[in-house]
C-alpha positions as CSV (number, residue, x, y, z in Angstrom):
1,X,15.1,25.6,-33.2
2,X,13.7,28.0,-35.8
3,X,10.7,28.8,-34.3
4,X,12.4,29.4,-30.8
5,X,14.6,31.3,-31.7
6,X,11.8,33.6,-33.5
7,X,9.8,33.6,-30.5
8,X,12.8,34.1,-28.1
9,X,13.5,37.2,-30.9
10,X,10.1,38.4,-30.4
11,X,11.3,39.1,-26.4
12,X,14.1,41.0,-27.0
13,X,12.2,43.6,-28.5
14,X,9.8,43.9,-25.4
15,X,11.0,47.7,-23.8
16,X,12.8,48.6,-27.3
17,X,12.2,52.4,-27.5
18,X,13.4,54.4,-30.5
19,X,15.2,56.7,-29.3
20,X,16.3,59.4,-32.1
21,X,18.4,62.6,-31.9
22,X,17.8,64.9,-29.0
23,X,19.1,67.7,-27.3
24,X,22.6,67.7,-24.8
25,X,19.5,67.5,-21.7
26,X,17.3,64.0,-22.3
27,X,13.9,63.3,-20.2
28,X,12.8,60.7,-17.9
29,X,10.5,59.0,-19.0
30,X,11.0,58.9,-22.6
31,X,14.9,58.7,-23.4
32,X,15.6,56.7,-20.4
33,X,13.5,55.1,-17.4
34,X,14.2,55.8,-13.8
35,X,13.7,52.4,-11.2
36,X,11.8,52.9,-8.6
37,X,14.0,51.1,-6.0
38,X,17.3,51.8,-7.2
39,X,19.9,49.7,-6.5
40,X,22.3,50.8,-3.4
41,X,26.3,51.3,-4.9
42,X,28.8,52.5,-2.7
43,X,32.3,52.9,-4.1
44,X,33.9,55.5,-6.1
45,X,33.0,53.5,-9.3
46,X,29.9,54.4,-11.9
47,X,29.0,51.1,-12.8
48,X,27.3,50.3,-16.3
49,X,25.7,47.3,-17.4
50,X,24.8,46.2,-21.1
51,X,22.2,43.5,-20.7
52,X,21.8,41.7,-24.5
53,X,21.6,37.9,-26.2
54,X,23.6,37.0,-29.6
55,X,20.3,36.0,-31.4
56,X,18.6,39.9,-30.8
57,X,19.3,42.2,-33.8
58,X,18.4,45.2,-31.5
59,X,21.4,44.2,-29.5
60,X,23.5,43.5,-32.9
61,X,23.2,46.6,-34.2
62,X,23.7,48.8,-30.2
63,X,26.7,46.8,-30.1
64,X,29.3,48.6,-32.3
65,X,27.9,51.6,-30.5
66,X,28.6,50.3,-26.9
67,X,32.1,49.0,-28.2
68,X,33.3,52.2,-29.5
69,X,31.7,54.1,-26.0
70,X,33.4,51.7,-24.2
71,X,36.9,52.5,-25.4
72,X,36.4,56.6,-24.4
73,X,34.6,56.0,-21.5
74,X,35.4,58.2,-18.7
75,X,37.9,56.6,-16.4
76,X,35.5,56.7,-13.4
77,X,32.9,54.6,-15.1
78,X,32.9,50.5,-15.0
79,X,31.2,49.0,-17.7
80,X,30.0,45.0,-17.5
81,X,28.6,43.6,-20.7
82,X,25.8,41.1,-19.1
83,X,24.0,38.2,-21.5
84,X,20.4,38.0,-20.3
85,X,19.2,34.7,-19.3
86,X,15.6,35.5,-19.0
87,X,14.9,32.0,-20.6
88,X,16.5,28.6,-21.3
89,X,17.6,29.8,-25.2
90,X,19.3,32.7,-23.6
91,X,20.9,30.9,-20.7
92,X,22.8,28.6,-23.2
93,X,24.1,31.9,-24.6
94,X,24.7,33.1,-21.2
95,X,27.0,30.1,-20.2
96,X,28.8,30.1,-23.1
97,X,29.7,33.8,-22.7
98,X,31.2,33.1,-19.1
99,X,32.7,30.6,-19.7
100,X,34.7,32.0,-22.5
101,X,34.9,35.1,-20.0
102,X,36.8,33.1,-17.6
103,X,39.2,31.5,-19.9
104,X,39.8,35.0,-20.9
105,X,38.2,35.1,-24.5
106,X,35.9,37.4,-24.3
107,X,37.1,40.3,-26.0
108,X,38.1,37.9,-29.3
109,X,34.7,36.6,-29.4
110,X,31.9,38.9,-28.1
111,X,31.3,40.4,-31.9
112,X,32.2,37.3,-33.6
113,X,29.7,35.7,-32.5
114,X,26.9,38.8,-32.9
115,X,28.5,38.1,-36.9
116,X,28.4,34.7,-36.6
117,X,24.9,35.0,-35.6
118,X,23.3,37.8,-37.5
119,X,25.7,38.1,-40.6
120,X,26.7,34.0,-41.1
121,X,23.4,33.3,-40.3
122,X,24.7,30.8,-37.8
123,X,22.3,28.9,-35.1
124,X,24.7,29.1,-31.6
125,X,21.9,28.6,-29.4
126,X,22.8,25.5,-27.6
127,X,25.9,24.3,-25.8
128,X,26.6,21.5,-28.7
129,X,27.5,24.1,-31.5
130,X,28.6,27.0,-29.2
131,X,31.7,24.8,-28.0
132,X,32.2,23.5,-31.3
133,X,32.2,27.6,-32.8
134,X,34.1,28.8,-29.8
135,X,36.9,25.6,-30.0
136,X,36.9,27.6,-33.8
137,X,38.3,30.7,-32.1
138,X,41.0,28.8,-30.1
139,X,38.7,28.2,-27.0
140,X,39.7,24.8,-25.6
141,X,36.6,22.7,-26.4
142,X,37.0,20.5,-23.0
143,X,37.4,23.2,-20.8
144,X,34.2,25.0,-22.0
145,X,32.4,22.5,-21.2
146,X,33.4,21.9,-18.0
147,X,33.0,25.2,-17.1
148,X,29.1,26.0,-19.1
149,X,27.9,24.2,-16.5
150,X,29.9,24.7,-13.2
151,X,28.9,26.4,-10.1
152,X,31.0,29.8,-10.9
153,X,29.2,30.0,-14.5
154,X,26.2,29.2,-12.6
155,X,26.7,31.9,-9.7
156,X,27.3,34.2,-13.2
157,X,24.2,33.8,-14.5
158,X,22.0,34.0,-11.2
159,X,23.3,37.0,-11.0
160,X,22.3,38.0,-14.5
161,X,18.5,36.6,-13.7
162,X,18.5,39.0,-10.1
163,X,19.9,41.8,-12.0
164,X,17.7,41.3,-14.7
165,X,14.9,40.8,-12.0
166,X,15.7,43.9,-9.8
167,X,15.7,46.3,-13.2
168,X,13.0,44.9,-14.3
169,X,13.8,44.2,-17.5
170,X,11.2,42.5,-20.0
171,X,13.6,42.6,-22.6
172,X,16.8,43.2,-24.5
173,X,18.8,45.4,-25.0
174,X,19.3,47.7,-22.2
175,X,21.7,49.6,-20.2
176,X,21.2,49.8,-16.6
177,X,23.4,53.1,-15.2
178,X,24.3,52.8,-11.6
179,X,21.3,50.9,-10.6
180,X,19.0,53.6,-11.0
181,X,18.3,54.6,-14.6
182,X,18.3,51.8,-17.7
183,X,18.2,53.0,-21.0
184,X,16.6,51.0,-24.5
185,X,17.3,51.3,-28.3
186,X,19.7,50.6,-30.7
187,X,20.9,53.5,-32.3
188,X,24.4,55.7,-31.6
189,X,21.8,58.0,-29.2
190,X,21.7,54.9,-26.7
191,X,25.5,55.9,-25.8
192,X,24.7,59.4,-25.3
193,X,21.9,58.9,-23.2
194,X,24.4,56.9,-20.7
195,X,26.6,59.5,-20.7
196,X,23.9,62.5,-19.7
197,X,23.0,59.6,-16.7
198,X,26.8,59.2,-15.8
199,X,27.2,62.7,-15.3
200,X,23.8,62.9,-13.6
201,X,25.0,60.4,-11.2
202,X,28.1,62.2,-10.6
203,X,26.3,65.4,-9.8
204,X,24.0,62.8,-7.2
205,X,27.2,61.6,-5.8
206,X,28.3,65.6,-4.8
């Protein structure tokens, strides 16, 4: 498992740009990467997606950044945190995030698990020890695993693999604003750079 899980770590890196400090205006191209068939969005919403696995320290450390943007957020903006599945390693992590999701444990175990993970040093990779460390946090062990492998966690994560697909993501993390623009890093710039797009899109939407 070891020597998946270093190989699978080697992916999430693939797309990670450094993005440091910059000015209020940020460039295509360099802080952030413009599709070149955008996804279509109607509605009133802005949507934002986080794509990220539990076993990629890039996403570890964005995370605290994307948590705290999340709670000031602008009201017209819908954010979906979205676990890869780009390979089998990240699928099991995938299922086992939806299917906490729909028994409505999400928010109590998102960054326990990144700890678990990255500061416990824990191997949650497989279905096996994910029920086990979510029946730790109260999930009911029985009903996880009826649902890790049921047709609306599995409708979950093709989704995850088309979005991933029609991005065209190679790697983890990454935010994907509205379809259009995705941008890569891990530091506390990452959030700023989603909210120059947001506005951006806004202006678009005039």
């Amino acid at each position: 498992m070891k020597r998946i899980i270093a190989l699978t770590g080697l992916a999430c890196a693939i797309g990670f740009a450094n993005i440091g400090a910059q000015a209020a205006n940020y460039v295509a191209g360099k802080d952030y990467r413009v599709l070149d068939n955008p996804e279509k969005i109607s509605g009133d919403a802005i949507i934002v997606r986080e794509f990220f696995w539990y076993g990629c320290p890039h996403c570890n450390v964005l995370n605290p950044h994307m948590e705290k943007w999340a709670k000031t957020k602008d009201k017209d903006v819908a954010f979906f945190k979205t676990p890869a599945a780009l390979n089998p390693v990240w699928e099991a992590s995938a299922r086992g995030f939806y299917a906490a999701q729909l028994l409505g444990f999400e928010d109590k175990t998102h960054d326990a698990l990144f700890d678990a993970v990255h500061k416990d040093g824990k191997q949650l990779f497989d279905q096996s020890s994910l029920s086990k460390w979510y029946a730790s946090k109260g999930v009911n062990e029985k009903k996880f695993n009826s649902l890790y492998n049921s047709f609306a966690v599995g409708t979950k994560i093709g989704r995850s693999q088309a979005g991933a697909k029609r991005y065209q993501l190679s790697g983890v993390p990454a935010v994907v604003v509205q379809g259009k623009y995705v941008v890569t890093g891990e530091s506390a710039t990452v959030p700023k750079v989603v909210d120059f797009l947001v506005d951006k899109v806004r202006a678009e939407k005039k």
